[in-house]
N, C-alpha and C positions, 0 to 999 in steps of 0.2 A: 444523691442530689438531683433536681430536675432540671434536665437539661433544656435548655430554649434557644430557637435561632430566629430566623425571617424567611418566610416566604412572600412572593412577591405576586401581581397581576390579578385580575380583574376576576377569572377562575378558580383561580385558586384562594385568594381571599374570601371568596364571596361563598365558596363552597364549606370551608375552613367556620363561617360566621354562623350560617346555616346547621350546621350537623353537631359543631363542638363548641359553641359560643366560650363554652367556661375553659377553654385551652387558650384563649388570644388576652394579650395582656392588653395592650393598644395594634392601633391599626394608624397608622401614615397614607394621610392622602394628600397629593399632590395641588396645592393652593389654585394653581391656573384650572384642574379639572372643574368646569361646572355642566357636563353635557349627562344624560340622562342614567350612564353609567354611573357616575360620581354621585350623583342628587339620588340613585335607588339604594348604592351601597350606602350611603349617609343614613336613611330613614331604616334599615337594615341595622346599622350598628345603634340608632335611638330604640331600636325595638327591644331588640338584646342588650339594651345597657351595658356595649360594649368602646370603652375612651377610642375616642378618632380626633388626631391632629392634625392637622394642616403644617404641612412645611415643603420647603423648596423643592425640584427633582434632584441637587445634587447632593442632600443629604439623603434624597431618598436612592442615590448612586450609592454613597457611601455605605449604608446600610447592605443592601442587595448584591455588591459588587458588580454591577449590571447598569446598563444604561436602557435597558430594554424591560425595565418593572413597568412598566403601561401610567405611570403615576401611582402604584398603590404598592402596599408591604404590611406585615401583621409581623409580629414580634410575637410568635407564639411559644407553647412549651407543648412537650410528645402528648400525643393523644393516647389514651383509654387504649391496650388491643389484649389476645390472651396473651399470659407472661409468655408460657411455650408453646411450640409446635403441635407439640402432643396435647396439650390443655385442647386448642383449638380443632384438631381432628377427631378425642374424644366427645366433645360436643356436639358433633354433626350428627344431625336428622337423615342425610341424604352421601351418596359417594362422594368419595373427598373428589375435587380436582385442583390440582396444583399444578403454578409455572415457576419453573426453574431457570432460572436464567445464568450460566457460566461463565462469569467474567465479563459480564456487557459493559463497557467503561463510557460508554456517549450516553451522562445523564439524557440527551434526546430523547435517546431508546428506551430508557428505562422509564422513564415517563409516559412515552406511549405504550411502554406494554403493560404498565400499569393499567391504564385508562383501555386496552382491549382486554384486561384480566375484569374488569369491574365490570366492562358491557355484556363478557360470555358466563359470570358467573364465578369467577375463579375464586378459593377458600382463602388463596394465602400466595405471595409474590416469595422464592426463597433464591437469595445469592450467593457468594461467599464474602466474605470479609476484605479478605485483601484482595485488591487487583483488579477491583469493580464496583464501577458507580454505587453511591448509598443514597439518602434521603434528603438531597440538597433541594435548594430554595429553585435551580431551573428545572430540577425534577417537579416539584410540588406544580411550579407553574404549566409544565408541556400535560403533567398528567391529570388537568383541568379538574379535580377535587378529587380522583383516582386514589392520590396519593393519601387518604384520607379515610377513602371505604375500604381498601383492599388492603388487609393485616400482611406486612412487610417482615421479614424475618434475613439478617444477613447471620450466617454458620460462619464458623472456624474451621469446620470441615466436612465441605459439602458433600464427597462419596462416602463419610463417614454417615453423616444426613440420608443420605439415597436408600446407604446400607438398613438401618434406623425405618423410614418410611417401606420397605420390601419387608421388613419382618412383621409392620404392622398390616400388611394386606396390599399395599399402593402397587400398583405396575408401573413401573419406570420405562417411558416411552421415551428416547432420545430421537432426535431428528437431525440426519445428516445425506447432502445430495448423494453418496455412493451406496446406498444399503441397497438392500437387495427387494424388501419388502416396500409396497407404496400406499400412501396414505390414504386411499380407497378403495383399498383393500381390507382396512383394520374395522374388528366390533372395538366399539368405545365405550361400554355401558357400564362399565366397575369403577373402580376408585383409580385415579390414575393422574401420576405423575407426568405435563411434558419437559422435556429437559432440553434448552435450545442455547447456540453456543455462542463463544463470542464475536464480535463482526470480524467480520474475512479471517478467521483462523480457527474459530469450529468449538466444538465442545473439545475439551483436553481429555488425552489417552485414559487414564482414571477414570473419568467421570464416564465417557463412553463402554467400558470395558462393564463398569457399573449397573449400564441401562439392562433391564430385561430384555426389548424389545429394539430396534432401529430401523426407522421409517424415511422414505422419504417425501416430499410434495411432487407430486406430478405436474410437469411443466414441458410445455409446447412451442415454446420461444427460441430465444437464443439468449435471454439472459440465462447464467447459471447457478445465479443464487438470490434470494431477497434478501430485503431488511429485515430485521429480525424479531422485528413488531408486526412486519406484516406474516412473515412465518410464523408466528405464536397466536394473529387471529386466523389466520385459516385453519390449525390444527385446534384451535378450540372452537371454533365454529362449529366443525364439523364433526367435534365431541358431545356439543350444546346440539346441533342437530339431533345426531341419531338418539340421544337421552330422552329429546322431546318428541321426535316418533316411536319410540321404544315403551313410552308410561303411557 
């Protein structure tokens, strides 16, 4: 059966209209919007001959469970990605790179690290199942159409998963502040898994014991750890870097 929800906001609708038109069933915009956002998504969904209602914001509360949808929401169903993991690394032209994310529960996060996997490149976002954020409507909106180009995949068992992507070639690069080795330090030019853990409690025993490698960011402050979005773009930054001085 095909599953459908709603995502909500002005990014994520409008990206949502743009790439998968034939995924949105209708779209809800909020009656009082008439400023130049609301009049482009309009001529947007007449393009794509995609139904747009007009109704109040507290039905468009009720929908969203939010009061923070910007006036807009799309009642979509899952988009087009490969069925599997492996489908989609079999098909690559170029070294896989993949973000692992262990237990991130602040859809926030996982929203932006969506949206830093799609500016550096990344093949495929991978979680676990239980115990951390999935593919909710404040995810779609923080990861401003992220959640949309970047093939999401949540496991049942993510060191089983690790294990799985080490036999097909992948290096499993975990990131944690006590390792020994530092992140400018490392060649980045192979297929390569990074694995980053969940806020303020780390990647779990398992999954660490799992990693090939353990890195960590180099830092000069007195803070002792980042966000976990922002740790996942500088370690792909600085893999899309040396890739693109390397070819």
């Amino acid at each position: 059966m095909t599953t459908s929800h709603y995502i909500f906001g002005f990014h994520a609708v409008t990206s949502r209209l743009r790439q998968h038109p034939d995924s949105i069933k209708e779209i809800y915009l909020d009656t009082h919007r008439q400023d130049q956002r609301a009049r482009d998504l309009i001529k947007l969904a007449e393009n794509t001959s995609t139904r747009l209602i007009l109704c109040d914001p507290d039905r468009l509360g009720r929908m969203t469970g939010t009061v923070h949808h910007q006036g807009v929401a799309a009642h979509v169903t899952k988009t087009h990605q490969p069925a599997t993991l492996e489908d989609l690394l079999e098909a690559l032209t170029e070294p896989a790179l993949l973000l692992v994310l262990d237990g991130v529960q602040d859809p926030h996060n996982l929203g932006a690290c969506l949206r830093v996997a799609d500016a550096l490149g990344v093949h495929a976002v991978i979680a676990p199942k239980d115990r951390a954020a999935g593919l909710t409507a404040t995810v779609h909106k923080v990861a401003s159409g992220a959640a949309d180009t970047v093939p999401f995949f949540a496991v049942t068992n993510l060191a089983r998963t690790l294990r799985e992507l080490k036999d097909m070639g992948i290096w499993i690069m975990g990131t944690t502040a006590d390792a020994d080795s530092s992140l400018d330090d490392m060649t980045l030019s192979g297929p390569i898994a990074w694995v980053l853990g969940a806020e303020g409690e780390g990647m779990r025993r398992l999954t660490r014991e799992t990693c090939d490698q353990l890195v960590r960011i180099p830092m000069v402050g007195h803070i002792e750890s980042l966000n976990v979005s922002v740790s996942a773009g500088i370690c792909l930054f600085e893999t899309y870097r040396q890739r693109v001085h390397n070819t």
